[in-house]
N, C-alpha and C positions, 0 to 999 in steps of 0.2 A: 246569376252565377255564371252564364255564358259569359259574359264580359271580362272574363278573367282566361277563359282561353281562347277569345277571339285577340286579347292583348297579349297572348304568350306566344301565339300563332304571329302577329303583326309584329314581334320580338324577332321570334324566330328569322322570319322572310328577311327582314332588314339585313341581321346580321348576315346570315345566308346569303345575301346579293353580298355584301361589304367582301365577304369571304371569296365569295366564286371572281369577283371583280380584280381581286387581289392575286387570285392564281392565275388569271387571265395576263396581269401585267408584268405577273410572274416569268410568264413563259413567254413572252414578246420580247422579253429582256433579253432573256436566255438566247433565244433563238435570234434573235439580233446579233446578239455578242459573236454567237458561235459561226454565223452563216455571212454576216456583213460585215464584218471589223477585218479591217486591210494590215490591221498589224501580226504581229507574228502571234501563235498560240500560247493561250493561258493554261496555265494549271488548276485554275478552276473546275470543280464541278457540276460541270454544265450539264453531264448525262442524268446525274444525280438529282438536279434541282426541279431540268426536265422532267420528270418521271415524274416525281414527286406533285407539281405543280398540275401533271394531267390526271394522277390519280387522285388527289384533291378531288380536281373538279369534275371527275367522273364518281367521288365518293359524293358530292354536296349536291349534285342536280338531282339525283333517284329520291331524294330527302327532299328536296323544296317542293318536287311532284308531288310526292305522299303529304305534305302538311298541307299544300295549296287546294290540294283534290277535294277535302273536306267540305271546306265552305263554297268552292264552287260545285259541288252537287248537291248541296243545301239552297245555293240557289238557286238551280235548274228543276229540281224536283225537289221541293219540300216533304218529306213526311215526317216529319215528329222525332223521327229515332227509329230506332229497330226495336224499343219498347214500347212503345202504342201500338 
């Protein structure tokens, strides 16, 4: 029955990198467009997308610690569960 949440866990992580990867390339855009482009200013929202983009990935890392945590202190210290 563990096989079903080490597969939802090894779900989870994937998408969760594809995710934090995403705001990362997110915010490189952004911050490129805004800080190196030698043409005149856009009206883009770049404050907006900014923000957006870091709280993202300040929402998704607290969350990849907390599912990742599990199975690596299952394999640091095995005990059973906290029912045995």
């Amino acid at each position: 029955m563990m096989w079903i949440v080490y597969t939802a866990q090894i779900l989870f992580v994937i998408l969760n990198v594809c995710c934090i990867v995403f705001d990362g390339c997110l915010l490189y855009a952004c911050v490129k467009k805004r800080f190196f482009n030698n043409k005149k200013k856009t009206s883009s929202p770049i404050v907006y997308i900014s923000f957006m983009a870091v709280c993202g990935t300040s929402g998704k890392l607290p969350a990849f610690v907390a599912i990742c945590g599990w199975p690596l202190a299952d394999l640091i210290d095995p005990n059973g569960g906290y029912e045995s």
